[in-house]
TIMARKOL-536975 format. One line per field, with one value per residue (C-alpha): residue number from 1; residue in one letter; x, z, y. Coordinates in steps of 0.5 Angstrom, whole numbers, plus 500, padded with zeros to 3 digits. Each point is the difference from the previous one (the first is absolute). Layout:
TIMARKOL-536975
n = [NUM,...]
res = [A,...]
xx = [X,...]
zz = [Z,...]
yy = [Y,...]
This chain:
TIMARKOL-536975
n = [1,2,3,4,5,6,7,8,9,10,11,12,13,14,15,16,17,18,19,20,21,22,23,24,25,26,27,28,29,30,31,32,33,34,35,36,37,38,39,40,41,42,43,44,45,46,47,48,49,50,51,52,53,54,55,56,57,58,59,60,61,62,63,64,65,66,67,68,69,70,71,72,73,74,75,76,77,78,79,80,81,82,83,84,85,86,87,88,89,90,91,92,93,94,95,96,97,98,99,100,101,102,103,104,105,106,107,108,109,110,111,112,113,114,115,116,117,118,119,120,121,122,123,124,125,126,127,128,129,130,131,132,133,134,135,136,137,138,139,140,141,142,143,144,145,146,147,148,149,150,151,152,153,154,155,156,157,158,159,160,161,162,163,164,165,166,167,168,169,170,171,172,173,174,175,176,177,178,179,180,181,182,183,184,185,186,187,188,189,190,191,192,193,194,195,196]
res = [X,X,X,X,X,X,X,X,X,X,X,X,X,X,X,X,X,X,X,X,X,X,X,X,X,X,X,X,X,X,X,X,X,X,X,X,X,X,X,X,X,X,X,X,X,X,X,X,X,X,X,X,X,X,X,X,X,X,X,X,X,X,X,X,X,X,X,X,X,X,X,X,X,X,X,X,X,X,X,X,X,X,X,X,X,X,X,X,X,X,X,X,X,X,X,X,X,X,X,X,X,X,X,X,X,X,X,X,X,X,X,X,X,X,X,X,X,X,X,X,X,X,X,X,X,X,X,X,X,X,X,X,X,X,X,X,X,X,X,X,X,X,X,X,X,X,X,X,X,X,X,X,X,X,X,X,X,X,X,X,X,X,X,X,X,X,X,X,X,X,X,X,X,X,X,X,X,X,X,X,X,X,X,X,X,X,X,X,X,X,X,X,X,X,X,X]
xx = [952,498,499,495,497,499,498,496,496,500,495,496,499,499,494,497,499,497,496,498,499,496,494,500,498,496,496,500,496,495,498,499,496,496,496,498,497,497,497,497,495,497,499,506,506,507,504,508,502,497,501,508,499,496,506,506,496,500,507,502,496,503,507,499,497,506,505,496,500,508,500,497,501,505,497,495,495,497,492,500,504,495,493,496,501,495,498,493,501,501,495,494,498,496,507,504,496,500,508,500,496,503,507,497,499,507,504,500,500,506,503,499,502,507,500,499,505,504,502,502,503,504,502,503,503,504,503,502,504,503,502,503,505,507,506,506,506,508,500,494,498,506,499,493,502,504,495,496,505,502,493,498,506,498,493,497,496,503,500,503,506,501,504,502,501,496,493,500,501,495,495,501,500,494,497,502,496,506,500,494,498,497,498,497,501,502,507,501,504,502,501,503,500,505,505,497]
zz = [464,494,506,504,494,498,507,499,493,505,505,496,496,504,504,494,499,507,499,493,502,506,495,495,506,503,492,500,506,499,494,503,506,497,494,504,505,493,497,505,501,494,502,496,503,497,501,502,493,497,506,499,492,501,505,496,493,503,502,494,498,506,497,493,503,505,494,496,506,500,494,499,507,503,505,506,499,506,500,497,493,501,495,507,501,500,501,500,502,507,497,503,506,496,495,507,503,494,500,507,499,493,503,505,494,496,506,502,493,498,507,498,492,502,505,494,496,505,497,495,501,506,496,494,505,503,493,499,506,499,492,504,502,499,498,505,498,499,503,497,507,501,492,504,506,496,494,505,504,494,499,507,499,493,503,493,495,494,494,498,496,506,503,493,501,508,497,503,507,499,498,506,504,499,499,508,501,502,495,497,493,495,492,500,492,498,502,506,506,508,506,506,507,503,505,507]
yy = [662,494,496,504,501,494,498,505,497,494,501,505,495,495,505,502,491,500,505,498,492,503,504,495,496,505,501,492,499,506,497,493,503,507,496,494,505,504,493,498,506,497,494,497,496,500,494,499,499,506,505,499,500,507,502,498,503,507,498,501,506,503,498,502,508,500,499,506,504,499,501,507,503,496,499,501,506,506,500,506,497,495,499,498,507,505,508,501,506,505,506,497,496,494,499,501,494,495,502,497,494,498,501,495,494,502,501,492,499,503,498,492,502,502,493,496,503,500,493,501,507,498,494,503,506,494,498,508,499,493,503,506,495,503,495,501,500,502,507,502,502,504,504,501,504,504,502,502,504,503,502,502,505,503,501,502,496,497,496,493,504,503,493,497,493,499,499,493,503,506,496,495,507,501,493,500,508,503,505,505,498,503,501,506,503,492,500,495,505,499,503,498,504,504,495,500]
């Protein structure tokens, strides 16, 4: 049970790491490649040295939201939840057709904002599975599996009173999502389904 887990934990964090490396990457060359483009149709030319400060620059502003976003949502957002979205209305047909041509400049803008931040959110997504780490040892697996049949056979949602003195096994249950948490009304209580 710890095993699978953990190995579990593992490649999940290793997926988000890719992943996030990966959009880091992907934000890194758009930001080297797009003002270059954007500077020359003025008549202006960037060089190597200032491309790359550019790029790294907006790095660590993407870094820095990244976290904020982490911190206040825990994570990625839909489009609807997003400030690049808009409803100009659906009552009439020129409030119909502005919606559409909006949703054609906020769609890719929204699409490339949730790439950026991929970075940093698949970045700390991984260190949340590698803290997600569970410790093996001595029969702790074994008091596991029977915490969690006990609770499969009571099928009724409970409180930490309930189990005196195998706090630690609930809370690895439901650190591994085996069991139902909740803290409706501000007490801690869990669930497990009924044995299959």
């Amino acid at each position: 049970m710890i095993l699978k887990h953990n190995l579990q934990q593992i490649l999940r964090g290793v997926l988000c790491t890719t992943g996030g490396l990966l959009a880091y990457g992907l934000a890194y060359l758009f930001f080297w490649i797009v003002p270059p483009m954007i500077t020359t149709s003025f008549g202006y030319s960037l060089s190597d040295r200032t491309l790359t400060w550019v790029a790294v620059g907006v790095l660590l502003l993407i870094s820095v939201s990244g976290y904020r976003v982490w911190r206040l949502r825990g994570g990625f957002y839909g489009y609807h939840e997003s400030e690049l979205y808009h409803d100009l209305g659906t009552t009439s047909g020129s409030g119909m057709a502005m919606d559409h041509l909006a949703h054609r400049v906020t769609g890719p803008a929204y699409l490339l904002s949730q790439v950026f931040l991929g970075g940093p959110l698949l970045l700390l997504r991984a260190v949340a599975h590698f803290r997600n780490w569970i410790a093996s040892e001595s029969g702790l697996n074994e008091r596991l599996s029977q915490m969690l049949a006990n609770l499969k056979r009571i099928n009724k949602w409970q409180g930490l009173h309930d189990h005196p003195g195998r706090e630690r096994e609930i809370i690895l249950l439901a650190r591994m999502g085996l069991i139902d948490v909740s803290t409706a009304r501000g007490n801690l209580r869990f669930k497990a389904g009924e044995v299959e």
